[in-house]
N, C-alpha and C positions, 0 to 999 in steps of 0.2 A: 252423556256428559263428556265433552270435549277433555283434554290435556289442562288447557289452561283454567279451567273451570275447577278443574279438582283439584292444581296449586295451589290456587286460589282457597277454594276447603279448608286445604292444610293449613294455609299461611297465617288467619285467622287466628283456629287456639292455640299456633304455636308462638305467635306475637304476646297473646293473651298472657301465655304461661308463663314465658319468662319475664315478663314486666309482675306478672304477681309475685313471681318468684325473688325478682329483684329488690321489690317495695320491700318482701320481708328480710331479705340479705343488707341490703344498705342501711337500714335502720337497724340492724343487728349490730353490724360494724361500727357505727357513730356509736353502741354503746359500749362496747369493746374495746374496739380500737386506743381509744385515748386512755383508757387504764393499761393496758399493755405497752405502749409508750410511754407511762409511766405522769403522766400528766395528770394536774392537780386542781382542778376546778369547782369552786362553790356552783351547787344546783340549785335551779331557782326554788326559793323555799316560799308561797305567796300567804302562809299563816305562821310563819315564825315572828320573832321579837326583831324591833331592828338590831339589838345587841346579837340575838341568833345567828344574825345573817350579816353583822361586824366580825364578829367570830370567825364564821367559814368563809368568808373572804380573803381575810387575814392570813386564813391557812393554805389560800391557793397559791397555786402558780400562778406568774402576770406574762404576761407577752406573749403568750401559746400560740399556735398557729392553728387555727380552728378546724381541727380535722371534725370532730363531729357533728359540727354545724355544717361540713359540706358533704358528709355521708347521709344526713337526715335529708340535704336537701336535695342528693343523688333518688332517696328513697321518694320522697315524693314527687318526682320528676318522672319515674318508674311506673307510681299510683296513677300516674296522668294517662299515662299512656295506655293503662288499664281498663278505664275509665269507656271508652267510646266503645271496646269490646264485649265492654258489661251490657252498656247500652243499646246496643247492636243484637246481644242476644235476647233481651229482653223485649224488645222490638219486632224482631222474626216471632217470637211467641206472641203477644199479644198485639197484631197489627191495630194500629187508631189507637191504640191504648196512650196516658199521659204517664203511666209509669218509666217509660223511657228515659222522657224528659225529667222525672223523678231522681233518676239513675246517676245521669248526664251530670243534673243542677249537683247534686249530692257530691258527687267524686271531685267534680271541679272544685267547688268549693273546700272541703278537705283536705284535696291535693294544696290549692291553694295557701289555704292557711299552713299545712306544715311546711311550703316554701318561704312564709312569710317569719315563721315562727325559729327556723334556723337560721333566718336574715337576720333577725334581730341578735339572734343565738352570738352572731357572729360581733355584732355591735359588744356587747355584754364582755367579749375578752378585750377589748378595748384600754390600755392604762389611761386615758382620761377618764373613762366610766367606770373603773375598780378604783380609781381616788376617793371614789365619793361616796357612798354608804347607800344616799336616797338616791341620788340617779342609778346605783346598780339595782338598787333594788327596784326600780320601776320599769328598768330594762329587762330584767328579771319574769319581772310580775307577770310582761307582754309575751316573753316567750313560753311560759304558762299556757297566759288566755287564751294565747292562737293557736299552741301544738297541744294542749290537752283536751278538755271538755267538749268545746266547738268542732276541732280536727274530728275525734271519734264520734261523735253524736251526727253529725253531718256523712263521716263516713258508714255510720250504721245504716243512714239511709240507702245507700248500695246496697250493703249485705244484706239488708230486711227485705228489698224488692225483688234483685235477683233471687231470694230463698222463696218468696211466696210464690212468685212467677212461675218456678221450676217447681215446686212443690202440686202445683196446678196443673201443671204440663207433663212432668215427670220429666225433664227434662237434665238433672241431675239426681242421685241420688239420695233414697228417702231421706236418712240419716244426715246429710251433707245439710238437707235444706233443712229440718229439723233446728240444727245446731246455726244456721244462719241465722233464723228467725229467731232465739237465743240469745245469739252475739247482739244484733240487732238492738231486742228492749233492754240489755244490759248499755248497752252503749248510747239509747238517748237517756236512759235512766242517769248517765254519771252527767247531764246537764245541771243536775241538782248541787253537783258541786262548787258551781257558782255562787250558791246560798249559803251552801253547811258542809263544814270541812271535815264530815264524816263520810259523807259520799263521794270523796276521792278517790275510795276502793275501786268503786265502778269505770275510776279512767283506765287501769290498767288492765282490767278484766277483758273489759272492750276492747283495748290495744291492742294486748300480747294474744288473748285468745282469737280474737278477731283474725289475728296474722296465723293463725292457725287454720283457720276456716283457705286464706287465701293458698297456702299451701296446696290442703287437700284436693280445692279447686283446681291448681294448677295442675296437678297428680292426675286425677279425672282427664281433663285437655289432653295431657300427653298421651293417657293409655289409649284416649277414644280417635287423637290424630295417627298413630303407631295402628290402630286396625283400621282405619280408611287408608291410610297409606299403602296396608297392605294388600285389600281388597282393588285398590286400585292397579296394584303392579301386577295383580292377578288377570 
């Protein structure tokens, strides 16, 4: 194996890593951040009263400058670039395989919508659209539809394929894929929440634990670029 062959190696899951790393850091921040600045924003509520969501409007702050709408949309910006590394390994395991393409459709889409869903995020601090009661609330509603249910169920599709694929191959660790496949049915499961607003549970599940899967993934990347590294300097 050539020099540039084995940069090449590394370069790979250490792009990986830290783009997973960052999906879960930047969307940490967007939820962080603006309470630590002290910022006061109604959250989109899409089964409260319109009086509920008169209420917490009422009590927000107007004119903010959208820090978490541009942390969420740092974080999916991050997912994106995740995304062709997912597919890539998934690829090298299963050559001809459509799971790839699986992978690919799944992450884009995902990434997609939570860019779409802090765009609007960002519509919504708007004081023409806090005047109004029913146009916040539909602005609202939108950043909902596209950064909840749709986002995670679309991005389970990732985590479910890379966990079978590697599960198959052994290609990660037992437990890692285990808990992929997991996140996975939890997270097309909270599509339900479209219907019945008891199955919202399922969006956060899928989310935050989901962003835990991405983690330990990265974790993995690092340890196994850190021994070909060093095997190579050997």
């Amino acid at each position: 194996m050539s020099i540039n062959e084995s940069a090449a190696d590394l370069r790979g899951p250490r792009v990986a890593a830290t783009a997973a790393v960052a999906y879960v850091g930047c969307f940490a921040v967007s939820l962080i951040l603006p309470g630590l600045l002290g910022q006061r924003f109604a959250a989109p509520v899409p089964y409260a009263s319109d009086e509920e969501v008169a209420a917490k409007l009422a009590a927000s702050d107007h004119g903010l400058v959208p820090i978490g709408a541009f942390w969420q949309a740092a974080s999916a910006l991050a997912l994106l670039v995740f995304v062709p590394y997912a597919a890539q390994f998934v690829r090298g395991r299963v050559p001809g395989s459509a799971l790839a393409g699986l992978v690919q459709a799944g992450g884009v889409v995902s990434g997609g919508l939570l860019v779409l869903s802090a765009s609007v995020q960002w519509i919504s601090y708007q004081p023409t659209v806090a005047a109004d009661v029913h146009l916040f609330r539909a602005v609202t509603d939108l950043v909902f539809i596209t950064g909840a249910a749709p986002h995670v169920a679309t991005l389970g599709f990732l985590v479910g394929v890379v966990a079978y694929v590697s599960r198959k191959t052994g290609a990660l660790p037992a437990w890692l894929n285990w808990f992929g496949l997991v996140i996975a049915a939890v997270s097309l499961v909270s599509m339900l929440s479209l219907m019945f607003e008891v199955a919202t549970i399922f969006i956060p599940l899928g989310r935050y634990v989901g962003m835990i899967w991405f983690l330990a993934v990265a974790a993995v990347l690092w340890s196994r670029r850190e021994a070909t590294a060093s095997a190579v300097r050997q």
